[in-house]
DOGURO-932555 format. One record per residue (C-alpha): residue in three letters; y, x negated, z negated. Coordinates in steps of 0.1 Angstrom, whole numbers. Each point is the difference from the previous one (the first is absolute). Layout:
N
MARVO   residuo      yy      xx      zz
MARVO       ALA       Y       X       Z
...
***
This chain:
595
MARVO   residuo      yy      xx      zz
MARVO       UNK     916    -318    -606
MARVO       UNK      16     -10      33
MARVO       UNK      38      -3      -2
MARVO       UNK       5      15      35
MARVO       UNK     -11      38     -14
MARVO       UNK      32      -1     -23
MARVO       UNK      20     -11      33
MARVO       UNK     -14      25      18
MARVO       UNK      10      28     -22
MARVO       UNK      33     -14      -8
MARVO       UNK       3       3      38
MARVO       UNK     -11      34      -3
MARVO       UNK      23      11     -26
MARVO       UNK      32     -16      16
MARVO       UNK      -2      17      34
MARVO       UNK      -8      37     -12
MARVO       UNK      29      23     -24
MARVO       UNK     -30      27     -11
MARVO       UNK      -3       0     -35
MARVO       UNK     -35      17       6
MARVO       UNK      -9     -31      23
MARVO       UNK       9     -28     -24
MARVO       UNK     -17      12     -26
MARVO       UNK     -35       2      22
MARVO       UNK       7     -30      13
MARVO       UNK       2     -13     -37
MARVO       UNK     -29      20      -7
MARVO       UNK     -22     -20      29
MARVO       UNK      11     -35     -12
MARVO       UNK      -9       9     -43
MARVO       UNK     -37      12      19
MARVO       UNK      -3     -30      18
MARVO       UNK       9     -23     -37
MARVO       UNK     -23      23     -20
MARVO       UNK     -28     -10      26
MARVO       UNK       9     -37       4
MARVO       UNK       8      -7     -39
MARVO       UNK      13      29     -20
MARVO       UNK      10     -26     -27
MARVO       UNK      28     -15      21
MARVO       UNK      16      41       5
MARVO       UNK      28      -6     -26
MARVO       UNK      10     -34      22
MARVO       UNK       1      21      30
MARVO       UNK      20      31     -14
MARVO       UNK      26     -28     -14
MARVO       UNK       4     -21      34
MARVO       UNK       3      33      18
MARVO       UNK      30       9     -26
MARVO       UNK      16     -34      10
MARVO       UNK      -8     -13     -34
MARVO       UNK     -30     -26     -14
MARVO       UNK       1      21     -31
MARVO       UNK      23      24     -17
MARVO       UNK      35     -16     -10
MARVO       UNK      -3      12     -37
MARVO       UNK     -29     -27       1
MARVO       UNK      31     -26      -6
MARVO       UNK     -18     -25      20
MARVO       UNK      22     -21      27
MARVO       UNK       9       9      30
MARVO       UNK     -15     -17      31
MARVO       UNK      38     -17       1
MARVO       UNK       6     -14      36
MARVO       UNK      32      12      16
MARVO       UNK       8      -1      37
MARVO       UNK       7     -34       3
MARVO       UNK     -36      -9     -10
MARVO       UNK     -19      28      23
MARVO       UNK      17     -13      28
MARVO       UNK      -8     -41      -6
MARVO       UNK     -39      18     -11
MARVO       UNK       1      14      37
MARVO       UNK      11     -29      15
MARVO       UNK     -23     -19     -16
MARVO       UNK     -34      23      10
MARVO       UNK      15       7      33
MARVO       UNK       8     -42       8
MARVO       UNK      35       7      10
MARVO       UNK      36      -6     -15
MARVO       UNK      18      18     -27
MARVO       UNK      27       8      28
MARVO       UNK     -22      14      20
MARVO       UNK     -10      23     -24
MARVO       UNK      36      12      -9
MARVO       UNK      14       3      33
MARVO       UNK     -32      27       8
MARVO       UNK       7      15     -35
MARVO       UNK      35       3      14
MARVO       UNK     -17      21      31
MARVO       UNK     -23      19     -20
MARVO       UNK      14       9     -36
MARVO       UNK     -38      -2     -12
MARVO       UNK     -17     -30     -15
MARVO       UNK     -32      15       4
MARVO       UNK       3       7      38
MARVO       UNK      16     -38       1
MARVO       UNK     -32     -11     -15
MARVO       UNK     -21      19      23
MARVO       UNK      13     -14      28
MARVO       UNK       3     -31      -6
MARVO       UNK     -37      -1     -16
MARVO       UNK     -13      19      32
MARVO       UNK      21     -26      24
MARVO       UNK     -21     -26     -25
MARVO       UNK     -34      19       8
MARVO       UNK       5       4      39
MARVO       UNK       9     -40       7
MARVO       UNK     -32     -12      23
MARVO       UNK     -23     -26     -19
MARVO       UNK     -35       3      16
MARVO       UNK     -16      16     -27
MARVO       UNK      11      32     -20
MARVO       UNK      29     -10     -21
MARVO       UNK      -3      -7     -39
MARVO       UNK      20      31      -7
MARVO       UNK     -22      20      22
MARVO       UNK     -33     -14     -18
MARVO       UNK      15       4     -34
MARVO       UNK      20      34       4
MARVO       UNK     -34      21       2
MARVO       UNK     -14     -15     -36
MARVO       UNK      37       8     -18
MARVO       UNK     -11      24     -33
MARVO       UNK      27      19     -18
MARVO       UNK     -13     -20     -33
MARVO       UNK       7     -30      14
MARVO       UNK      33      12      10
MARVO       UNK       4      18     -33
MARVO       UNK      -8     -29     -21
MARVO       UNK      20     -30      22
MARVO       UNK      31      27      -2
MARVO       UNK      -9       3     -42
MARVO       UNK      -2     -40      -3
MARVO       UNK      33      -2      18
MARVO       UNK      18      23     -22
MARVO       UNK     -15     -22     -31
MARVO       UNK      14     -33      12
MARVO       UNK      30     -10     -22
MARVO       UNK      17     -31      -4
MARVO       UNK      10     -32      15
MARVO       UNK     -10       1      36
MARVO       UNK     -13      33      -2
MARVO       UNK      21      14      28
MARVO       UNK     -14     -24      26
MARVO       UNK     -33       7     -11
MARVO       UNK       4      35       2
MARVO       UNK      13      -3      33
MARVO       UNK     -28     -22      12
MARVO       UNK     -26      22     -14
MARVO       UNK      17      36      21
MARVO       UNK      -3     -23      31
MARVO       UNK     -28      -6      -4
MARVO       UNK     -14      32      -2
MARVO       UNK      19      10      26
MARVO       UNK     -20     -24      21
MARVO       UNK     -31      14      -7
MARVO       UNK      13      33       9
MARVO       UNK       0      22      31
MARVO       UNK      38       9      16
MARVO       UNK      -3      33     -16
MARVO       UNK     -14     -12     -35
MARVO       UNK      25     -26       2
MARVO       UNK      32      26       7
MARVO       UNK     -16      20     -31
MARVO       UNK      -1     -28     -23
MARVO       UNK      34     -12       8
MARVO       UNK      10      37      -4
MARVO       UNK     -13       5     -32
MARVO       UNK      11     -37     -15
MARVO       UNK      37      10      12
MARVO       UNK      -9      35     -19
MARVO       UNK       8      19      29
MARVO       UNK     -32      21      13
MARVO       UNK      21      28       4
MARVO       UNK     -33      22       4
MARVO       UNK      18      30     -18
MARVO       UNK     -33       9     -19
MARVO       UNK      13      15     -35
MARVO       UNK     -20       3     -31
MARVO       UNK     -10      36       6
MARVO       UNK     -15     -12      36
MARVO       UNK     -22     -21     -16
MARVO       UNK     -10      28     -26
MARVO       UNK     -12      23      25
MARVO       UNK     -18     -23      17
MARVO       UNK     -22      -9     -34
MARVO       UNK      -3      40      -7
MARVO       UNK     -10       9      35
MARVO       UNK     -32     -25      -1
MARVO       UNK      -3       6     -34
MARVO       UNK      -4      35       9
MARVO       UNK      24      13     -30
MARVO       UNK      29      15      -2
MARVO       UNK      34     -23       1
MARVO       UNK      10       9     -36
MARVO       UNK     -29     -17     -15
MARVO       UNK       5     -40      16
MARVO       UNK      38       9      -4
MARVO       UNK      -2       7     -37
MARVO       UNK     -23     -28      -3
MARVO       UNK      29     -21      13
MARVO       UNK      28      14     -16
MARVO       UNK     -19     -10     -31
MARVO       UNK      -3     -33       8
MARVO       UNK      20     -14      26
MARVO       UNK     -21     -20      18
MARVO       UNK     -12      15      33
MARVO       UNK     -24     -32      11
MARVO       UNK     -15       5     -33
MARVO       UNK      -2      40       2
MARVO       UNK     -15      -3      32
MARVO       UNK     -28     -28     -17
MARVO       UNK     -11      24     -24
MARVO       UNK       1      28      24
MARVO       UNK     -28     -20      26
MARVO       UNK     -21     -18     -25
MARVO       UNK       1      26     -30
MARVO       UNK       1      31      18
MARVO       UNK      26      33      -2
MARVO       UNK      -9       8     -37
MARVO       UNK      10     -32     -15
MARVO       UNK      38       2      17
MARVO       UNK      -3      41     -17
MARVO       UNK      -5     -20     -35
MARVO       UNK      27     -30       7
MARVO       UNK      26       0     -30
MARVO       UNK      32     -21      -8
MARVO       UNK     -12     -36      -7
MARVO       UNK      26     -21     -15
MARVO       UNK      13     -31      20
MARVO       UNK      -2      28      30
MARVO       UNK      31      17       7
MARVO       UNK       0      34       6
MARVO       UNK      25      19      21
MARVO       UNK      26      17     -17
MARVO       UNK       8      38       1
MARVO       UNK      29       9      13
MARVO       UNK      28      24      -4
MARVO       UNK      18      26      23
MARVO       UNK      38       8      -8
MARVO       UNK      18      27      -3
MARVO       UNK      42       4     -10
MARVO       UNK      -7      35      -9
MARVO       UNK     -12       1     -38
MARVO       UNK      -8      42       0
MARVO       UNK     -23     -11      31
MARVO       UNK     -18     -32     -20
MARVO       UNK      -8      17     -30
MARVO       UNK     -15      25      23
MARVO       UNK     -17     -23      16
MARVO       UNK     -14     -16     -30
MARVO       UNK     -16      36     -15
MARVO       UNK      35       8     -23
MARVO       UNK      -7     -31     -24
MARVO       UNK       1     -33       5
MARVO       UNK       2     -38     -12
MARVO       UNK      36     -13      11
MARVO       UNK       0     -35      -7
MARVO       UNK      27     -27       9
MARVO       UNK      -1     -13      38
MARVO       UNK       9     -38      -4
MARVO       UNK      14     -19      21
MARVO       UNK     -22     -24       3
MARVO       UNK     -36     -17      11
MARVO       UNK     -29      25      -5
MARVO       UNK     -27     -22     -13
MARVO       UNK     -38       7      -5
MARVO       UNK     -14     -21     -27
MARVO       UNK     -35     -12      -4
MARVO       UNK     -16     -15     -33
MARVO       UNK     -32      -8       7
MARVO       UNK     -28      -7     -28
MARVO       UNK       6     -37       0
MARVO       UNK      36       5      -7
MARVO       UNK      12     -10      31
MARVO       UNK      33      22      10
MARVO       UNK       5       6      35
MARVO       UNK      35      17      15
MARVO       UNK      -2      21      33
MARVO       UNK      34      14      18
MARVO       UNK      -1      30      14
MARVO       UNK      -7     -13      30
MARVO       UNK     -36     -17     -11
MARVO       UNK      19     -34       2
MARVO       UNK     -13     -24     -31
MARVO       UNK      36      -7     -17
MARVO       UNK     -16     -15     -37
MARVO       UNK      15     -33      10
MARVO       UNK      33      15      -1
MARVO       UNK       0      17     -34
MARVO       UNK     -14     -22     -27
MARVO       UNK      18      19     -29
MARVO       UNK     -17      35      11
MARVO       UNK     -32     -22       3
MARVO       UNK      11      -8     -37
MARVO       UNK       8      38     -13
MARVO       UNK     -29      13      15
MARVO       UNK     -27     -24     -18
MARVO       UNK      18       7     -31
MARVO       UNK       6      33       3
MARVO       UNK     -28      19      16
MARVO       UNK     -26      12     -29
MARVO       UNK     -30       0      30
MARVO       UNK     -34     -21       8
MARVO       UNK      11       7      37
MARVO       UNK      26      21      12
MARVO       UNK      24      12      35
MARVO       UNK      33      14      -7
MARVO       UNK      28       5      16
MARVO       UNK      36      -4      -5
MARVO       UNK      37      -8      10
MARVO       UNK      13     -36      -2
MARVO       UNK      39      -1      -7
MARVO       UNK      22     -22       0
MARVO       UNK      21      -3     -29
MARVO       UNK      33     -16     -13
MARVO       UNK      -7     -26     -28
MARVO       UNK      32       5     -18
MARVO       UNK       4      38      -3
MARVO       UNK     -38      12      11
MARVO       UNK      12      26      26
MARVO       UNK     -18       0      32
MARVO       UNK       9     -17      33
MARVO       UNK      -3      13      34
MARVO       UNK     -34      -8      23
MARVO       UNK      18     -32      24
MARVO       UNK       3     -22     -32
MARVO       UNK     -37       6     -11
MARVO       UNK      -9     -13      33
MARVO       UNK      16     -36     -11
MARVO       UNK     -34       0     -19
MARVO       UNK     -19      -3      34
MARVO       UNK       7     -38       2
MARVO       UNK     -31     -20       4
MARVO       UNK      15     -32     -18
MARVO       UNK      18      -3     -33
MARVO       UNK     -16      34      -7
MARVO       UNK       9      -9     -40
MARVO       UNK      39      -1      10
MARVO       UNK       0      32      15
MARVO       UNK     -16      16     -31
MARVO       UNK      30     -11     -25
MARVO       UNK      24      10      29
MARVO       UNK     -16      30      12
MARVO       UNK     -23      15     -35
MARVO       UNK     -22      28       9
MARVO       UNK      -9      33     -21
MARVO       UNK     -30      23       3
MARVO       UNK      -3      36       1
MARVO       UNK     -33      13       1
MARVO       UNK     -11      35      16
MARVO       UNK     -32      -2      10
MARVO       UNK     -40      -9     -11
MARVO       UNK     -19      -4      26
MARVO       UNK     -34     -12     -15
MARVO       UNK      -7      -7     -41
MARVO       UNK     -28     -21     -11
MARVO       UNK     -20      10      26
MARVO       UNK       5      35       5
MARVO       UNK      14      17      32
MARVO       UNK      32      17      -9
MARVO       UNK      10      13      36
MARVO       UNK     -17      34       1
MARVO       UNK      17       9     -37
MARVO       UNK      33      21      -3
MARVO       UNK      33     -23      -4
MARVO       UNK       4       5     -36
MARVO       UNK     -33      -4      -5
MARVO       UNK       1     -37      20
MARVO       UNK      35      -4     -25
MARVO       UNK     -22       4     -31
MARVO       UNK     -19     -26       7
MARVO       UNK      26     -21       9
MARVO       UNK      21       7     -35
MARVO       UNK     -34      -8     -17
MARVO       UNK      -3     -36      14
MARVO       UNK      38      -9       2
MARVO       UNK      16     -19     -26
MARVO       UNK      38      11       8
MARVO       UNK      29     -27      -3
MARVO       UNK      28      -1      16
MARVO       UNK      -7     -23      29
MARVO       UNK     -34      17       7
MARVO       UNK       1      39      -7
MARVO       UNK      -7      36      14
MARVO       UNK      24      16      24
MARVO       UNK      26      22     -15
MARVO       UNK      -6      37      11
MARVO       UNK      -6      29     -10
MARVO       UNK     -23      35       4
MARVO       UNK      31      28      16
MARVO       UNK      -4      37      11
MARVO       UNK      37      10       8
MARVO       UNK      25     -12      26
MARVO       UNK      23     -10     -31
MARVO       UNK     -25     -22     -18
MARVO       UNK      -4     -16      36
MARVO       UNK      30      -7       7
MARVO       UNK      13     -10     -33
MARVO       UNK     -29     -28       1
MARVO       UNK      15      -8      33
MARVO       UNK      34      -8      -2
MARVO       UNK     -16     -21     -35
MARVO       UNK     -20     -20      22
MARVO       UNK      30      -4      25
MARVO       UNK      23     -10     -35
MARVO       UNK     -27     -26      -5
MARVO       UNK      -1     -13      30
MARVO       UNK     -31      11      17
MARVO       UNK      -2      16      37
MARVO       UNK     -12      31     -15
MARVO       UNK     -30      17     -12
MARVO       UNK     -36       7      15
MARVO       UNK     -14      38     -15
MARVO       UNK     -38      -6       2
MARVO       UNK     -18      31      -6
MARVO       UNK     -21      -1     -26
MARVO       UNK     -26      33       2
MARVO       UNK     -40      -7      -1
MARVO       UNK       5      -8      37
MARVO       UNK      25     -32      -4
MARVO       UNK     -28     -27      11
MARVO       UNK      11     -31      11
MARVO       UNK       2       0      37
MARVO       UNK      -8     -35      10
MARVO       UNK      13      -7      34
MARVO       UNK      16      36       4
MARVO       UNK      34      14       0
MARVO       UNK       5      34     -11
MARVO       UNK      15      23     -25
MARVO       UNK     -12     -10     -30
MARVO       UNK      25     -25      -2
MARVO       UNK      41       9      10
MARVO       UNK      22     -26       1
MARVO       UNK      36      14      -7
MARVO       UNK      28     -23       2
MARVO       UNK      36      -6       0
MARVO       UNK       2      -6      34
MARVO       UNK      -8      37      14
MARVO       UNK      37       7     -18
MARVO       UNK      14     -17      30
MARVO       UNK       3       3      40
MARVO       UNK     -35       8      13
MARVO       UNK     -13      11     -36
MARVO       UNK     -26     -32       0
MARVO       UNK      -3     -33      17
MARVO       UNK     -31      -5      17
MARVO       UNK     -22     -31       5
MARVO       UNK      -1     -11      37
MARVO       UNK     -22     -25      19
MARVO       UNK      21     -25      25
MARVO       UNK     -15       1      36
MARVO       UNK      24     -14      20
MARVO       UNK      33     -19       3
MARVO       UNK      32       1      20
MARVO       UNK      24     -28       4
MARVO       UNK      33       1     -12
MARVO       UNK      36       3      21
MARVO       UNK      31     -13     -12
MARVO       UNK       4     -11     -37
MARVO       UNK     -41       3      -1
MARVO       UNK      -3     -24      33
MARVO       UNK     -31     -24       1
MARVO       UNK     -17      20     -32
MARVO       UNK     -18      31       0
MARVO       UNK      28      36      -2
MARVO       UNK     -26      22      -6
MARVO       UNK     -34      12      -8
MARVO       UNK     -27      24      14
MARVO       UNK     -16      23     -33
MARVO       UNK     -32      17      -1
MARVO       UNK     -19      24     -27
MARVO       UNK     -33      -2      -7
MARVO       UNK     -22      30      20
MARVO       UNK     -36       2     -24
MARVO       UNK     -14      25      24
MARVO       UNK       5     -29      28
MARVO       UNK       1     -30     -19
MARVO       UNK      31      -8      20
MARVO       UNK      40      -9      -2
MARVO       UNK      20      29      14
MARVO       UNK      37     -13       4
MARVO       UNK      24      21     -13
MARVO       UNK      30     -19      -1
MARVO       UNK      24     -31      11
MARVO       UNK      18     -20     -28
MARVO       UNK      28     -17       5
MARVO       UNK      18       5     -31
MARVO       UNK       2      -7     -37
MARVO       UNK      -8     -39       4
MARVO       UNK      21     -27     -14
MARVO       UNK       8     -32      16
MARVO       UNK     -24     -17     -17
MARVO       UNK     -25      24       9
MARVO       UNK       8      -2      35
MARVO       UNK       0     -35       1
MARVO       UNK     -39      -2     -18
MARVO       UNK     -13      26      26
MARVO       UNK      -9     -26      28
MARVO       UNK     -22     -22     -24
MARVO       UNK      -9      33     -19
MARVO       UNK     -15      15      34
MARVO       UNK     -12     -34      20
MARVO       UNK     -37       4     -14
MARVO       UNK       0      33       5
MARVO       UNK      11      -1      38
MARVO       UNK     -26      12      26
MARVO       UNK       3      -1      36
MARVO       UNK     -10      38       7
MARVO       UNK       3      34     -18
MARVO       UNK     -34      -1     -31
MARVO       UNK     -27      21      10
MARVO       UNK      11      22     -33
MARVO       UNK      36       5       7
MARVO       UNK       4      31      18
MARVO       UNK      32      -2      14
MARVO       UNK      25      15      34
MARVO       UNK      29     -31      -9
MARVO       UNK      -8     -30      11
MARVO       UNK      21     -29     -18
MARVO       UNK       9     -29       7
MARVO       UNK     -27     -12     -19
MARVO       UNK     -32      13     -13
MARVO       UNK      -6      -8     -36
MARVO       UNK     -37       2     -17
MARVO       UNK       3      28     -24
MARVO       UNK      -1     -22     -38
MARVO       UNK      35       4     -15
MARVO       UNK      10      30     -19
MARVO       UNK      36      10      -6
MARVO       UNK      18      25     -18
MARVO       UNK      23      26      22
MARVO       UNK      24      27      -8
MARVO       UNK      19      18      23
MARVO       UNK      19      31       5
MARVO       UNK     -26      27       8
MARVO       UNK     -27       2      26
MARVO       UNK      -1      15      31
MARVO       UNK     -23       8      31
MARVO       UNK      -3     -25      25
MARVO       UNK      -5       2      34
MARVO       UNK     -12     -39      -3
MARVO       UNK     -16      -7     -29
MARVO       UNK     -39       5     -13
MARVO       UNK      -1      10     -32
MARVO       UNK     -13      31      -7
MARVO       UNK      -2       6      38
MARVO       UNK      -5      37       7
MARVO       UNK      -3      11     -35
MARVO       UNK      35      18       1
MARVO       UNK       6       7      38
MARVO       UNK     -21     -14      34
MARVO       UNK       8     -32      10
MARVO       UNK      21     -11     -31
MARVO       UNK      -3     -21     -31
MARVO       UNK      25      -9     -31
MARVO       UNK      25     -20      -2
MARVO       UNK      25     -14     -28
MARVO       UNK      36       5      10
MARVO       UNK      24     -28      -8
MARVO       UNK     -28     -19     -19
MARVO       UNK      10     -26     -25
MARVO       UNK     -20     -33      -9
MARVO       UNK      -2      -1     -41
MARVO       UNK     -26     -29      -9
MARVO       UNK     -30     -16      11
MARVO       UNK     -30       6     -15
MARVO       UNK     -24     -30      -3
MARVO       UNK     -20      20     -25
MARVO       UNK     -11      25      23
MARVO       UNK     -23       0      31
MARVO       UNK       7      19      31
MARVO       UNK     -29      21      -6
MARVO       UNK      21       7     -31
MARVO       UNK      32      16      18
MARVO       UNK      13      35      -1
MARVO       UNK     -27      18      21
MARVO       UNK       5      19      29
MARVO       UNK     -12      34     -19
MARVO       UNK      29      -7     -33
MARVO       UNK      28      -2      29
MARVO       UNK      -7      30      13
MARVO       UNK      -3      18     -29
MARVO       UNK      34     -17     -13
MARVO       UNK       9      16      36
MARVO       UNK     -12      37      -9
MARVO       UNK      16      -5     -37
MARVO       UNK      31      -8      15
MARVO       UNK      -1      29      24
MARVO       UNK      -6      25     -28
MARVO       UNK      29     -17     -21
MARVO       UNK      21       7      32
MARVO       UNK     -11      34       2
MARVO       UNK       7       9     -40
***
């Protein structure tokens, strides 16, 4: 298939904000594929993600940085590396640098039509696919110039717009703003079924290139009968919160499972039937490498052929076995003298979840249904056991539980409800699940989880770093960031002084196509890093977008005197506090006002 039909719809898709129009836009290109070669769909839904395949594949990364795009450009375009920089200087866009410069290339009189010219109609997008997949695979001595060599030339063969694409995607900046539930619709709609059915398929196996596979070459019936595999992730349910423990057990039918909320890594492991253990995060990311020891307790400890739980990995103090907080489990991140960090830094397991067991679907059964089976294939020990909880019907049992859990070091507790209707919701947040923590004691009742959009620079003290950053929730309806607030405090010098290197990959020259947003920084940031906020209470805002209009015209929500608590690396920005939860948090704290 001719690269220049994925250009042309990127082209589409970056100049038009309708959600309606992306997705037929998307809708035209997956035709044209199924046409053309419906085996190559999965390739296509991946490269229009900005990926070559899902991250939780673990393969490498295509691994050249800026300085390497820009001698690859030089080198397909026949100029100097200066020359290059000086226009990136101008531009703020490798891939418009790269047009140009490719385009100058093209138009240079030569008698006959130009090699680029010749070549740029015969460009496939397997030919791109494949030189971008042998790029990412080079490793070694003299890899990098390789590498480099082998973009450039690509980028010779390819047409001023392919090239600016290429470069784009390379850099990992398409900045397209298509989200996962974009590219749902547009499988549904020429499926002709409804939404729910590709995006359950998906949920269950996080892997939309491959959903979309089975979805043209098998047909709608075999995505109805996709189950859990192991070695796929699937996406985790989620929880809403709540401070207000009268409302939760409410919420959860007047009975519920409150079990401990850890502080620290939600984990979905897979054993597959070849005893091969495999550790998703939270956020889909592959993170075995990093825990060898919960590699260890789970071969020895789960009774199972082939099995998908999930649990909480803590960190824990060697000497007196009481928990430590979430930053020092991160020291077990490192990608080098992983063994080091596991004597330094020894990791727990608390399990609270099966997801799949020996080969049958546990997701449509109750919760303690789905905990049975989890008890019967568990061999408990003290490294590798269930969470502590416990079944509650009164206010007192709740919060005697609660202020155990806080004794013991945990956040909290999450009250799951556990009635014949307590299925696992893959993918979904709802009220099933209720986190309540420690933190809704304080200030604005609850943090919240916010994505970063943009940056201001610092005055004074904070000269020549960043002072401040631009927040957004998470708006499901839109698939957008609505800002909702400006934080400038709670960081540490340290933190300050990590923001600029934090931030530089991050940096984009104009507001995403997902941010929805009336302040314009000083900077626009691509919405990827989560952090967690707490502030005072919130507000309407005259200039902020979060739950615009929901409460009064031409108004959203906003956090008043917001405080910046942690990052969170674990979590996605499609993971943040969603636009939806703050205003609820809003009406909740109107009727506490009120009472």
């Amino acid at each position: 298939m001719k690269f220049k039909y994925i250009v042309e719809t990127f082209e589409k898709i970056e100049v038009t904000s309708s959600r309606i129009q992306i997705v037929a836009t998307l809708s035209a290109l997956f035709k044209k594929v199924i046409e053309e070669n419906k085996e190559i769909i999965d390739k296509v839904v991946y490269f229009v993600q900005g990926r070559l395949w899902p991250d939780w594949y673990g393969y490498p990364e295509i691994g050249i940085g800026e300085k390497g795009i820009i001698k690859a450009i030089a080198l397909a375009a026949n100029v100097r590396e200066r020359e290059v920089e000086e226009l990136l200087k101008s531009l703020g866009d490798l891939g418009l640098v790269a047009e140009r410069l490719i385009a100058k290339k093209s138009s240079r009189p030569s008698g006959l039509l130009s090699f680029t010219q010749t070549q740029s109609k015969d460009l496939t997008f397997e030919e791109v696919y494949e030189t971008l997949k042998r790029i990412a695979f080079l490793q070694g001595e003299g890899s990098r110039d390789l590498k480099i060599k082998k973009l450039a030339g690509l980028l010779k063969r390819a047409s001023p717009k392919e090239a600016k694409y290429i470069v784009r995607f390379v850099e990992g900046k398409l900045r397209l703003g298509v989200g996962d539930a974009s590219i749902i619709e547009a499988i549904a709609s020429i499926l002709g079924v409804p939404k729910e059915i590709v995006e359950r398929a998906y949920n269950l196996r996080a892997d939309l290139g491959n959903i979309a596979k089975i979805a043209f070459t098998q047909g709608p019936e075999a995505l109805k009968a996709i189950r859990p595999q192991p070695g796929i992730p699937v996406r985790p349910m989620l929880a809403e919160r709540l401070h207000d423990p009268v409302e939760i057990l409410k919420k959860v039918g007047g009975k519920g499972l409150a079990e401990y909320k850890y502080d620290g890594e939600r984990a979905q492991i897979h054993l597959t039937k070849e005893g091969k253990v495999i550790i998703y995060s939270r956020r889909l990311e592959n993170i075995t490498h990093s825990y060898p020891d919960v590699v260890k307790y789970a071969k020895e400890n789960l009774k199972a052929e082939e099995a998908i739980v999930e649990g909480e990995i803590v960190a824990v103090d060697p000497n007196t076995g009481e928990l430590r907080p979430f930053q020092e489990l991160m020291h077990r991140r490192r990608k080098h003298d992983v063994h080091i960090a596991m004597k330094e830094y020894p990791v727990h397991v608390r399990l609270f979840d099966a997801i799949l067991v020996n080969g049958e679907d546990l997701t449509n059964k109750p919760l303690l249904e789905r905990r049975e089976r989890l008890i019967s294939i568990l061999n408990q020990t003290d490294e590798f056991r269930l969470a502590t909880g416990e079944i509650v019907d009164t206010v007192e049992e709740l919060e005697r539980l609660f202020h155990q859990a806080i004794a013991d070091g945990c956040e909290g507790l999450v009250v799951k409800a556990i009635h014949k209707g307590s299925i696992y919701q893959a993918g979904a947040r709802g009220w099933l699940w209720i986190k309540y923590k420690r933190d809704y004691k304080s200030e604005m009742i609850e943090p919240v989880d916010l994505v970063v959009v943009g940056a201001f620079y610092g005055r004074g003290r904070r000269g020549g770093t960043f002072g401040a950053l631009l927040m957004a929730g998470y708006d499901e309806d839109k698939d957008a960031f609505m800002t909702v607030c400006k934080v400038g405090s709670g960081f540490t010098d340290e933190d300050l002084a990590e923001l600029p290197d934090l931030l530089k990959e991050y940096i984009i020259p104009n507001k995403h196509p997902r941010v929805v947003s009336e302040i314009k920084p000083d900077v626009w940031i691509q919405p990827a890093l989560v952090a967690e906020i707490i502030g005072a209470e919130i507000t309407l805002s005259p200039i902020h977008t979060c739950a615009i209009d929901k409460v009064e015209k031409g108004t959203g929500l906003a956090i008043r005197f917001p405080r910046f608590i942690k990052w969170r690396p674990d979590k996605g920005p499609q993971d943040a506090t969603t636009c939806k939860e703050l205003l609820e948090m809003y009406k909740r704290q109107l009727r506490r006002t009120v009472e």
